[in-house]
PDB file of N, CA, C and O in Angstrom:
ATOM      1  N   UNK A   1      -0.161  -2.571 -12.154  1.00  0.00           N
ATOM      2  CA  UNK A   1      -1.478  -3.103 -11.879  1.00  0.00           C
ATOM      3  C   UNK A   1      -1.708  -3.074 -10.371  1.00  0.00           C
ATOM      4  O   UNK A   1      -0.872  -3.564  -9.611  1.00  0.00           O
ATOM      5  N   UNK A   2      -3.048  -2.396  -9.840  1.00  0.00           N
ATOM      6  CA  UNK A   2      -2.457  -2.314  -8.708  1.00  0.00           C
ATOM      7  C   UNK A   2      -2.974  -3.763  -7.624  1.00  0.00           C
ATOM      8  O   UNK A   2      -3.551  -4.742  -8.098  1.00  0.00           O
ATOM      9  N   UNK A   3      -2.731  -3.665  -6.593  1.00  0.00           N
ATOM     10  CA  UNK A   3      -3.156  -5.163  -5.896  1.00  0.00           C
ATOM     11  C   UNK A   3      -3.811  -4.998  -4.607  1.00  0.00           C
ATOM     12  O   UNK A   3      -3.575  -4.477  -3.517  1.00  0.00           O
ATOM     13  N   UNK A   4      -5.318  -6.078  -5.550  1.00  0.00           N
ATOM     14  CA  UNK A   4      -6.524  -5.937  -4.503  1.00  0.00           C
ATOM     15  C   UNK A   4      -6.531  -7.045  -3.427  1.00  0.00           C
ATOM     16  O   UNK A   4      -6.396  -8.172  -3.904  1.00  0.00           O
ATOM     17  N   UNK A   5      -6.659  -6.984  -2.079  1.00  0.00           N
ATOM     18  CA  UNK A   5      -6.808  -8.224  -1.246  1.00  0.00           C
ATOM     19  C   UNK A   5      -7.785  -7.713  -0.328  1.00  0.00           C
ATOM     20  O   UNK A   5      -7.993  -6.545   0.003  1.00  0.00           O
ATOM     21  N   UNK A   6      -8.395  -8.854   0.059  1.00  0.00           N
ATOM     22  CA  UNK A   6      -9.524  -8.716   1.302  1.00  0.00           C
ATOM     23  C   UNK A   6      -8.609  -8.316   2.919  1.00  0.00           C
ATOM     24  O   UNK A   6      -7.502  -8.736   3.258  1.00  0.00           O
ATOM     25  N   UNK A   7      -9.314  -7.606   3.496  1.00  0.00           N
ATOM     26  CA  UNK A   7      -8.250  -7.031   4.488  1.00  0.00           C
ATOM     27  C   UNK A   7      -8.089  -8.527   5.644  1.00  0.00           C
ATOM     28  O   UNK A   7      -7.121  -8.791   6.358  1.00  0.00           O
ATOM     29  N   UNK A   8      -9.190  -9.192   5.521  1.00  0.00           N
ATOM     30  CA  UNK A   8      -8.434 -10.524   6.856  1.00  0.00           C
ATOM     31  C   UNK A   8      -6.866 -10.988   5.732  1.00  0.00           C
ATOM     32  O   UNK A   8      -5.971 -11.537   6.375  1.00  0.00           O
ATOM     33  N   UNK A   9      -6.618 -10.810   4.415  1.00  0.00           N
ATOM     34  CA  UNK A   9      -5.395 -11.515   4.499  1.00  0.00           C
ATOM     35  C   UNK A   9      -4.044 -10.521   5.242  1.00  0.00           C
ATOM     36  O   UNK A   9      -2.872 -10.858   5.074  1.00  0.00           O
ATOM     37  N   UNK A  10      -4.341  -9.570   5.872  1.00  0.00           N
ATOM     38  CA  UNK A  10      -4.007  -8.628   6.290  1.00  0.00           C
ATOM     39  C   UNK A  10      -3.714  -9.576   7.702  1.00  0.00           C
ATOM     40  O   UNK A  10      -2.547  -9.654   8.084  1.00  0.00           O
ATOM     41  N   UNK A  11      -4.569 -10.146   8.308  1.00  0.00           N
ATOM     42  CA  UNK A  11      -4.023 -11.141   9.312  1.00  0.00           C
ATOM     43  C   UNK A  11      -3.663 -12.265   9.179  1.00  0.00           C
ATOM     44  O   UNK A  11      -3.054 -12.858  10.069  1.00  0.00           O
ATOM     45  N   UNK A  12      -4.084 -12.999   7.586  1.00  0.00           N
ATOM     46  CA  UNK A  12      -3.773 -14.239   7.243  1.00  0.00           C
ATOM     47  C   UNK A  12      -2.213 -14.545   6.781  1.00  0.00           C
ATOM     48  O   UNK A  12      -1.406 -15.400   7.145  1.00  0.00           O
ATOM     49  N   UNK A  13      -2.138 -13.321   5.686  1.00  0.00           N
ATOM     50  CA  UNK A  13      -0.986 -13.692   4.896  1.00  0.00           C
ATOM     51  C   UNK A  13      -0.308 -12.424   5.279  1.00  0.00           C
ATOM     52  O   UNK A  13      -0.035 -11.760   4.279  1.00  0.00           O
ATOM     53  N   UNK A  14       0.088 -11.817   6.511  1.00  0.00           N
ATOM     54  CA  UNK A  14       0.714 -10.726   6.481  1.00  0.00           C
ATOM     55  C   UNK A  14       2.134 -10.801   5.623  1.00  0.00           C
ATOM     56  O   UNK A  14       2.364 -10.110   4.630  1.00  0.00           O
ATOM     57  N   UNK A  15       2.823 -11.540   6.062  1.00  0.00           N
ATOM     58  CA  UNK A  15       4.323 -12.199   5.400  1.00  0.00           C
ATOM     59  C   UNK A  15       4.228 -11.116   3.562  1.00  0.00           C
ATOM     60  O   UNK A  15       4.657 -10.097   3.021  1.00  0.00           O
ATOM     61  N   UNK A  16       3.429 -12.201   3.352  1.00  0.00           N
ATOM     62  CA  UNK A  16       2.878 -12.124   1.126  1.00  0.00           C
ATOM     63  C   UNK A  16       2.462 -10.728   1.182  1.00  0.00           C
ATOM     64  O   UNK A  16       2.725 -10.375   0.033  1.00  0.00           O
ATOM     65  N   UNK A  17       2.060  -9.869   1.676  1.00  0.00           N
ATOM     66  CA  UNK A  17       1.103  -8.608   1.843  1.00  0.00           C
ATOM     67  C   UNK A  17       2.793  -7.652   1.884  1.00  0.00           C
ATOM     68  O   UNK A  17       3.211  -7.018   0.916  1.00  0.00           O
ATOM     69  N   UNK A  18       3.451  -7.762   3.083  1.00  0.00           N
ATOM     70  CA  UNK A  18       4.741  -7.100   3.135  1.00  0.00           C
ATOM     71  C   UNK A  18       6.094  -7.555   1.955  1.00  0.00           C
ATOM     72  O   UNK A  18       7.115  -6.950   1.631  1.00  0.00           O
ATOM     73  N   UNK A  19       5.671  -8.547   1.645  1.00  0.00           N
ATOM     74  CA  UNK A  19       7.059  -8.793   0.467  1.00  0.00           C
ATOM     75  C   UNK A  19       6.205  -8.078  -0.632  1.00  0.00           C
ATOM     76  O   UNK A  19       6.754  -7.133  -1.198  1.00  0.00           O
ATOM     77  N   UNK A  20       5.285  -8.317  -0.902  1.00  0.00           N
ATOM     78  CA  UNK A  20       4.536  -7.492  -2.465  1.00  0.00           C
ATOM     79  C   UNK A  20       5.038  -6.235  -1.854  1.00  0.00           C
ATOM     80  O   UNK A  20       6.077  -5.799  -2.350  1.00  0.00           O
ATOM     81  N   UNK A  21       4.610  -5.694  -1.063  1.00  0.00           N
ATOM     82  CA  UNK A  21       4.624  -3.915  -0.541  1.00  0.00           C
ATOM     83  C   UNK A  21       5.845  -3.747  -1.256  1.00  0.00           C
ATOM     84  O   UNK A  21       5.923  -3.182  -2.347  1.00  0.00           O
ATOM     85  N   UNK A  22       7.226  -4.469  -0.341  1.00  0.00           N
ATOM     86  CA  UNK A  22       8.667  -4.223  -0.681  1.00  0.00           C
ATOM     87  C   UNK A  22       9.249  -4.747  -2.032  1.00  0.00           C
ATOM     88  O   UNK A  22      10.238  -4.202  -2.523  1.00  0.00           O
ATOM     89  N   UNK A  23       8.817  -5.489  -2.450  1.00  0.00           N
ATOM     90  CA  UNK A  23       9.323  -5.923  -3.951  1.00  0.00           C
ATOM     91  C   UNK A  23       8.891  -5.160  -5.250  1.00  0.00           C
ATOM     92  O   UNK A  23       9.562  -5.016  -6.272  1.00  0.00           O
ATOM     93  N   UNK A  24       7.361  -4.603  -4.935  1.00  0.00           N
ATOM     94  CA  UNK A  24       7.105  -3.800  -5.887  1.00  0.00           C
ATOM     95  C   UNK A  24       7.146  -2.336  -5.915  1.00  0.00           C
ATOM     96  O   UNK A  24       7.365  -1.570  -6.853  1.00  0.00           O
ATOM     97  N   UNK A  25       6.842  -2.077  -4.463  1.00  0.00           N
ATOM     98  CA  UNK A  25       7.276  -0.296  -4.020  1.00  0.00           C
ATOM     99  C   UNK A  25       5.784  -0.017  -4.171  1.00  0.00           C
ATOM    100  O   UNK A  25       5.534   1.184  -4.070  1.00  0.00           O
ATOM    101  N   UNK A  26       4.919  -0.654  -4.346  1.00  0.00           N
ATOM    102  CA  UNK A  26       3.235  -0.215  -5.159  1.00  0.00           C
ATOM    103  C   UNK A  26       2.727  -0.351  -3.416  1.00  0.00           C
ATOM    104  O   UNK A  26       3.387  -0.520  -2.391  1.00  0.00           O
ATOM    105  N   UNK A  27       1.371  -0.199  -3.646  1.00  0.00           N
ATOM    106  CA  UNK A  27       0.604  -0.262  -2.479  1.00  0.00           C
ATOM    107  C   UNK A  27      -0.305  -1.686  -2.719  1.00  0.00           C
ATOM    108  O   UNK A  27      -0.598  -2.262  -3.766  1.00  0.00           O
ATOM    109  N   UNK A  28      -0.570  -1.951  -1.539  1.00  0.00           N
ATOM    110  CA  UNK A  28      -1.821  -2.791  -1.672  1.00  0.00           C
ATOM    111  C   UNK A  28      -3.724  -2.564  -1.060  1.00  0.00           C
ATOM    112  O   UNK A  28      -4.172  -2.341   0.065  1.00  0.00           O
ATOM    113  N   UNK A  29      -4.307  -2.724  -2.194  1.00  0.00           N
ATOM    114  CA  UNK A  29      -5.659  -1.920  -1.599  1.00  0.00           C
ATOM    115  C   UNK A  29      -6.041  -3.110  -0.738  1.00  0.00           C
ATOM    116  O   UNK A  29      -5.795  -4.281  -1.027  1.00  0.00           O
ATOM    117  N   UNK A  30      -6.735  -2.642   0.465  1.00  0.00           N
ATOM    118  CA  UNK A  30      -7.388  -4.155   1.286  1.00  0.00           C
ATOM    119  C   UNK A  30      -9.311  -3.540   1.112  1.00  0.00           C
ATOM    120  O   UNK A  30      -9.812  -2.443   1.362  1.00  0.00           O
ATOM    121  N   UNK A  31      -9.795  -4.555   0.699  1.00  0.00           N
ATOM    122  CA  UNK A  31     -10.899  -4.578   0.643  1.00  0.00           C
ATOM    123  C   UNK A  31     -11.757  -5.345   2.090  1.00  0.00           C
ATOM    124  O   UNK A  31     -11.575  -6.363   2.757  1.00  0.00           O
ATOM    125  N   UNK A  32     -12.657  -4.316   2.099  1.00  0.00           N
ATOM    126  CA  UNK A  32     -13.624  -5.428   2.854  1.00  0.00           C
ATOM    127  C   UNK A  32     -15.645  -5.471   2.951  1.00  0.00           C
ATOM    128  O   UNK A  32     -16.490  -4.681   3.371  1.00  0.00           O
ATOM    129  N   UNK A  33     -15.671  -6.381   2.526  1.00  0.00           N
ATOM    130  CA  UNK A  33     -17.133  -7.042   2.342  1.00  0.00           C
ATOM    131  C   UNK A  33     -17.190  -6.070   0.754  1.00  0.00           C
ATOM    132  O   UNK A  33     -18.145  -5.427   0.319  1.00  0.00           O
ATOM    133  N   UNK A  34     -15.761  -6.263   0.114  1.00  0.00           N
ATOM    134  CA  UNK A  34     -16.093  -5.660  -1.588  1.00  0.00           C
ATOM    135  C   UNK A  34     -15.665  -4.105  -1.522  1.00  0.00           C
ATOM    136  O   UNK A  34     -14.834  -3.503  -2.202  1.00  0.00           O
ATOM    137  N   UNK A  35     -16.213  -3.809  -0.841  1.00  0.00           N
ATOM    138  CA  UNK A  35     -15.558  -2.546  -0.835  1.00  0.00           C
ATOM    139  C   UNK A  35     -14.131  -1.262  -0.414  1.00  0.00           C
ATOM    140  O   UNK A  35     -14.415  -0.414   0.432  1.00  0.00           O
ATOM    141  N   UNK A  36     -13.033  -1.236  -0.899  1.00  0.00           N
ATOM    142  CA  UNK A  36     -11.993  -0.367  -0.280  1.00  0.00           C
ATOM    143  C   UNK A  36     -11.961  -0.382   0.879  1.00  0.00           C
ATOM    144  O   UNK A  36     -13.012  -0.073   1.441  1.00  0.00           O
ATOM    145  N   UNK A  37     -10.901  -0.699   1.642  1.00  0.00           N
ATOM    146  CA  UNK A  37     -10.823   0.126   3.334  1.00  0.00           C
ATOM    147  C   UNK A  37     -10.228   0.647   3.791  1.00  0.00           C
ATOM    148  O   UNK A  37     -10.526   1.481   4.646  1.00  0.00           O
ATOM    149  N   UNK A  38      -8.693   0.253   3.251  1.00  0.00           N
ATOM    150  CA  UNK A  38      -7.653   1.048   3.165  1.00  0.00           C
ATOM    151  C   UNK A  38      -6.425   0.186   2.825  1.00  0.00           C
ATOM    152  O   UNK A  38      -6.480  -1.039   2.710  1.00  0.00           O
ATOM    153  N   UNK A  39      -5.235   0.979   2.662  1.00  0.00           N
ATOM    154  CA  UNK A  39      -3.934   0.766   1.551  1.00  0.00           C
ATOM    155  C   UNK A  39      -2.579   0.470   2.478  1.00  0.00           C
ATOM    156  O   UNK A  39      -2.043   1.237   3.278  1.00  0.00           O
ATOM    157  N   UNK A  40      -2.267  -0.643   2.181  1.00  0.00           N
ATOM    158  CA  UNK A  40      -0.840  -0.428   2.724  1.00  0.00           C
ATOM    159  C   UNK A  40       0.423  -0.586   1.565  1.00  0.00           C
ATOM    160  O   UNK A  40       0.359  -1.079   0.438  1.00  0.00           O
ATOM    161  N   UNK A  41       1.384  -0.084   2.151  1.00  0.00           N
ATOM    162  CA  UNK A  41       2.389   0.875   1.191  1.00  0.00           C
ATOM    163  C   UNK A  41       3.686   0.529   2.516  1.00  0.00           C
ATOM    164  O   UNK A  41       3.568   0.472   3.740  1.00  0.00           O
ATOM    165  N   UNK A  42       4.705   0.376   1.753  1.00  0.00           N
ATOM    166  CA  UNK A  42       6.203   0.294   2.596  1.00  0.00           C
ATOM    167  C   UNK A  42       6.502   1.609   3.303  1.00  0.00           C
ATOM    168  O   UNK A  42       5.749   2.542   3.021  1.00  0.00           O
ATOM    169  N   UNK A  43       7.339   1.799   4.051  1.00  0.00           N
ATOM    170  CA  UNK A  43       7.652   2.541   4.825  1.00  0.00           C
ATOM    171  C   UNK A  43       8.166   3.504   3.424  1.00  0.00           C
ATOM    172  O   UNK A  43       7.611   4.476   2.912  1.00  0.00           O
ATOM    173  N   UNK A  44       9.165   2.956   3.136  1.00  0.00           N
ATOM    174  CA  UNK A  44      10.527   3.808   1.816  1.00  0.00           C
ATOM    175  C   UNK A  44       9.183   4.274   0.428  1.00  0.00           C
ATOM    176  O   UNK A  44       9.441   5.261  -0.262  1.00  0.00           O
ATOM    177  N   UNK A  45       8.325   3.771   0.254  1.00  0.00           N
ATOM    178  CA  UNK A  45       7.025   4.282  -0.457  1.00  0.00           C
ATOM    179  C   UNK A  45       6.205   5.342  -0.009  1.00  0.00           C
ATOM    180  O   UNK A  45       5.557   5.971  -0.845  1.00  0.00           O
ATOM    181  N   UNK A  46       6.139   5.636   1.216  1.00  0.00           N
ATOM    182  CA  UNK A  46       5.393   5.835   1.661  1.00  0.00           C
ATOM    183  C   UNK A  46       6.172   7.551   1.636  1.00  0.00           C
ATOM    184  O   UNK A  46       5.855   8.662   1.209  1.00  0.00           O
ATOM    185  N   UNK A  47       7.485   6.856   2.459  1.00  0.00           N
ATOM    186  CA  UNK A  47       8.330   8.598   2.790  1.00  0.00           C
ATOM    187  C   UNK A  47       8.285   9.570   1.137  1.00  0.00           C
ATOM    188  O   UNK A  47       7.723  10.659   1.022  1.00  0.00           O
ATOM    189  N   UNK A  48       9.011   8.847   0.018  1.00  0.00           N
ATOM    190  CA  UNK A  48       9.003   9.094  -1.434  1.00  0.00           C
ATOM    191  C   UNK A  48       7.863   9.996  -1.465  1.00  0.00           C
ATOM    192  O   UNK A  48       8.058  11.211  -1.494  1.00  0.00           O
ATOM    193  N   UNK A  49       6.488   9.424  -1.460  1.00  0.00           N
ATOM    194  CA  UNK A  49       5.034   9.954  -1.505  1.00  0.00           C
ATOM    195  C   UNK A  49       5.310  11.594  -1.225  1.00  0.00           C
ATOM    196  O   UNK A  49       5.080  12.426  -2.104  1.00  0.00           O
ATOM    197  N   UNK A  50       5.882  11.993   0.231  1.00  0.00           N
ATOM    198  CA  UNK A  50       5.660  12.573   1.056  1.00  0.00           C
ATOM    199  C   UNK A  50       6.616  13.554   1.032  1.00  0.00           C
ATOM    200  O   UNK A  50       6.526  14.641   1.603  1.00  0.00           O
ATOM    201  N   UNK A  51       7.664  13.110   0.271  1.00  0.00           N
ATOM    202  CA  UNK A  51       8.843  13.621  -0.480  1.00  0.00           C
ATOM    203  C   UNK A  51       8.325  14.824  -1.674  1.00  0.00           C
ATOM    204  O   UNK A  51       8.431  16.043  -1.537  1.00  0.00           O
ATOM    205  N   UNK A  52       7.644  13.965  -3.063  1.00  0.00           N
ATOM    206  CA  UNK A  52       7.231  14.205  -3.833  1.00  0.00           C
ATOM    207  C   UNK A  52       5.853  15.392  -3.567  1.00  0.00           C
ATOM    208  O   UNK A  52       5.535  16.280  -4.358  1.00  0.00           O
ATOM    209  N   UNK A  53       5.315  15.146  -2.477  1.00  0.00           N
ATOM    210  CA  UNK A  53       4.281  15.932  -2.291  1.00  0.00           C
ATOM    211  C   UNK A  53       4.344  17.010  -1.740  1.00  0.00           C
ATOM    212  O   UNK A  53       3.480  17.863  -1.940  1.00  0.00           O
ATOM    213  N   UNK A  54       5.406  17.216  -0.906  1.00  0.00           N
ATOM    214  CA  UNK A  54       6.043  18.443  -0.622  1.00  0.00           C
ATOM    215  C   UNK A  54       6.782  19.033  -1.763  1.00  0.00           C
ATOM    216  O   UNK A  54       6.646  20.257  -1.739  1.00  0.00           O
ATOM    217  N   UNK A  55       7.362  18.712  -2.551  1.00  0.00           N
ATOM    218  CA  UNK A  55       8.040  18.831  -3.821  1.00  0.00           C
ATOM    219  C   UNK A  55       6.872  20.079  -4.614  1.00  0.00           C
ATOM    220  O   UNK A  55       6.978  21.302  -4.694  1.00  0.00           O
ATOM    221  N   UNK A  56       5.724  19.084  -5.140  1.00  0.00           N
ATOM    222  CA  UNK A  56       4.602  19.421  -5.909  1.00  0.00           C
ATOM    223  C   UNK A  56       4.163  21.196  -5.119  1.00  0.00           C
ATOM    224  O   UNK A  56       3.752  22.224  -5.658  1.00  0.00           O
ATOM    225  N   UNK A  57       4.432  20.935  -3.933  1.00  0.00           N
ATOM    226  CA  UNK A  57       3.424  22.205  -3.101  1.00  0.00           C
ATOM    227  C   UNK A  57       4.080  23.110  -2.923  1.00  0.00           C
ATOM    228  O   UNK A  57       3.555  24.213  -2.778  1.00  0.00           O
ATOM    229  N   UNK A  58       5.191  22.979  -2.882  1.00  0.00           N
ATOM    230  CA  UNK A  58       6.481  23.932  -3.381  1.00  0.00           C
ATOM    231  C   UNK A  58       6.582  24.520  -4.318  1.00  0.00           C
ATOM    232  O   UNK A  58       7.314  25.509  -4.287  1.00  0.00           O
ATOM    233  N   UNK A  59       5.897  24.166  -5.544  1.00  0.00           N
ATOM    234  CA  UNK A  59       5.887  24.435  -6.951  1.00  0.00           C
ATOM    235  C   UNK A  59       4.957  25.258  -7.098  1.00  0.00           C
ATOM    236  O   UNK A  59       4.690  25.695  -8.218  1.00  0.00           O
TER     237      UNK A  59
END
């Protein structure tokens, strides 16, 4: 399921924002005024991605 937050908790709750990132490996969408703004994702999520996507383009 993925996980929506308004991007000030991005300055509020950074702490909760980085343990979800690392506990679930998922991303988190940050919204603002409702709409998408952008995603944060762990470092080790992020490389995987980038892993896999070179993988795919290879193919």
């Amino acid at each position: 399921m993925p996980h929506n937050r308004p991007v000030s908790d991005l300055r509020n709750n950074f702490a909760d924002i980085s343990r979800t990132v690392h506990e679930t490996r998922e991303p988190v969408f940050l919204t603002k005024n409702g709409y998408g703004d952008m995603v944060v994702m762990s470092l080790e999520a992020y490389e995987q991605k980038q892993f896999e996507s070179e993988i795919y383009f290879k193919l």
